[in-house]
Residue frames as qw, qx, qy, qz and C-alpha x, y, z in Angstrom:
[[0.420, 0.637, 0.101, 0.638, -1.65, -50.30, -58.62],
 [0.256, -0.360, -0.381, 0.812, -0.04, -47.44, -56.47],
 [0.012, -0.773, -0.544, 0.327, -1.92, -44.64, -55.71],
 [0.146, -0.556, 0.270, 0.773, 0.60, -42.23, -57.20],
 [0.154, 0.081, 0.801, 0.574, 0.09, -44.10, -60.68],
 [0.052, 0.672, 0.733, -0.096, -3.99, -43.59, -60.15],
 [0.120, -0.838, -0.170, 0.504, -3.41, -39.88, -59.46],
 [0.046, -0.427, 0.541, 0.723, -1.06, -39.21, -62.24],
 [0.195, 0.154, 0.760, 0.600, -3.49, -40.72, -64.65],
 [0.127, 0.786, 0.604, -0.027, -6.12, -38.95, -63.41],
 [0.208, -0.690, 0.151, 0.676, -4.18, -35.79, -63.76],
 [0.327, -0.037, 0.817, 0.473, -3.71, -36.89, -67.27],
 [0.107, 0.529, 0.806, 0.243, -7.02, -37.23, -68.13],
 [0.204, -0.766, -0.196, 0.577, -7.55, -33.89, -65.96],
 [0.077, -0.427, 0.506, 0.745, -5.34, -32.46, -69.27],
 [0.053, 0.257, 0.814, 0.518, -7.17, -33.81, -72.01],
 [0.036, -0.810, -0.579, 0.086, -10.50, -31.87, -70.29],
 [0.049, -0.799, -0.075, 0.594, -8.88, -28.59, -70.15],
 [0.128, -0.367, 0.570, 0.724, -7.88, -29.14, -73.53],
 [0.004, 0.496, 0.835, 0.238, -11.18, -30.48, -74.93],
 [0.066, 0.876, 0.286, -0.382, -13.06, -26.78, -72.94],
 [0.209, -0.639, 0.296, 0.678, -10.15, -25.01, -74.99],
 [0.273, 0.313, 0.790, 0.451, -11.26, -26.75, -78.19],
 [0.176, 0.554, 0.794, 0.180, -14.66, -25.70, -77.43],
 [0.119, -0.773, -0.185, 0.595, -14.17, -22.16, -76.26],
 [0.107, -0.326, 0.355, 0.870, -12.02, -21.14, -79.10],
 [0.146, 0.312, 0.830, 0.438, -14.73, -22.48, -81.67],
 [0.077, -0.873, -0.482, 0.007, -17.79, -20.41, -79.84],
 [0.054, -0.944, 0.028, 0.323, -15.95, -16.96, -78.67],
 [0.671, 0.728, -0.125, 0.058, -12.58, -17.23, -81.32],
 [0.768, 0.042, -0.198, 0.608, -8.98, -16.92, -80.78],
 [0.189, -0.930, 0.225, -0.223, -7.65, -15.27, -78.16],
 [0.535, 0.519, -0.504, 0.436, -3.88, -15.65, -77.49],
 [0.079, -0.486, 0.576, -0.653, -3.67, -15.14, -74.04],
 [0.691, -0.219, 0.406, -0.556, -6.26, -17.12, -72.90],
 [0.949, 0.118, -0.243, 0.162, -5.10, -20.55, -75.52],
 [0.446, 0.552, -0.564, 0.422, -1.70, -19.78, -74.08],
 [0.488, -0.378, 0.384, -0.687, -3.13, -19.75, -70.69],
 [0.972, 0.034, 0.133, -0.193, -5.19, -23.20, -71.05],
 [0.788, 0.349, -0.493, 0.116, -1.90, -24.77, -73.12],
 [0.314, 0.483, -0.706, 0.412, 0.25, -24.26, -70.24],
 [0.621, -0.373, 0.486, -0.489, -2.07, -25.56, -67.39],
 [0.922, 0.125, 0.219, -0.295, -2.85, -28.61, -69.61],
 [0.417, 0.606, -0.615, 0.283, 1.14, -28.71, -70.15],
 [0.117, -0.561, 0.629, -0.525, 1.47, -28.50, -66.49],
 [0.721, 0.123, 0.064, -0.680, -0.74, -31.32, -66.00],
 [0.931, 0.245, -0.219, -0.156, 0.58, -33.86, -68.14],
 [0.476, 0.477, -0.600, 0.432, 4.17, -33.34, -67.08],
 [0.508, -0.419, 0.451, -0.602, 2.65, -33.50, -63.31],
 [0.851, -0.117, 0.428, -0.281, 1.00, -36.95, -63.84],
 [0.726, 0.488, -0.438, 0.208, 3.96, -38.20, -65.94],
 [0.224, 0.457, -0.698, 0.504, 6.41, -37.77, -62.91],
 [0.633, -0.258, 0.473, -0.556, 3.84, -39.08, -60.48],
 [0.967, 0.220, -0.069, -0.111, 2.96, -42.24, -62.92],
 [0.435, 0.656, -0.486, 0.380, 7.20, -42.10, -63.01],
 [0.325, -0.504, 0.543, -0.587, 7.21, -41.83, -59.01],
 [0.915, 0.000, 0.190, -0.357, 4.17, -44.97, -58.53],
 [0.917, 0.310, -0.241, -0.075, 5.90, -47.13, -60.90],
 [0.463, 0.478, -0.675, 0.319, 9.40, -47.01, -59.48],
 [0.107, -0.468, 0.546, -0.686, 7.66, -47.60, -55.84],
 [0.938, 0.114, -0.036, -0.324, 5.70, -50.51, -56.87]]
């Protein structure tokens, strides 16, 4: 497997943690807007990162 593919899925997974603390935050301190909007877009930025890398790997394989 390329390295690019490896990196984009850890990036991936990398999303599913910042979205799994964001679960757990909102449950203990509540909803705050700025700070889920905050977490959504890193763990946006994230998936679409190791989508175009897993994209990149695969076409260079």
């Amino acid at each position: 497997m390329h390295p690019l593919v490896i990196l984009g899925f850890c990036l991936m997974i990398a999303c599913c943690v910042v979205s799994g603390f964001d679960i757990f935050r909102t449950i203990r301190e509540g909803r705050e807007p700025e700070r889920r909007m905050r977490s959504f877009l890193i763990a946006a930025g994230l998936l679409i990162g190791g989508g175009v890398l897993v994209l990149i790997g695969t076409t260079l394989s």
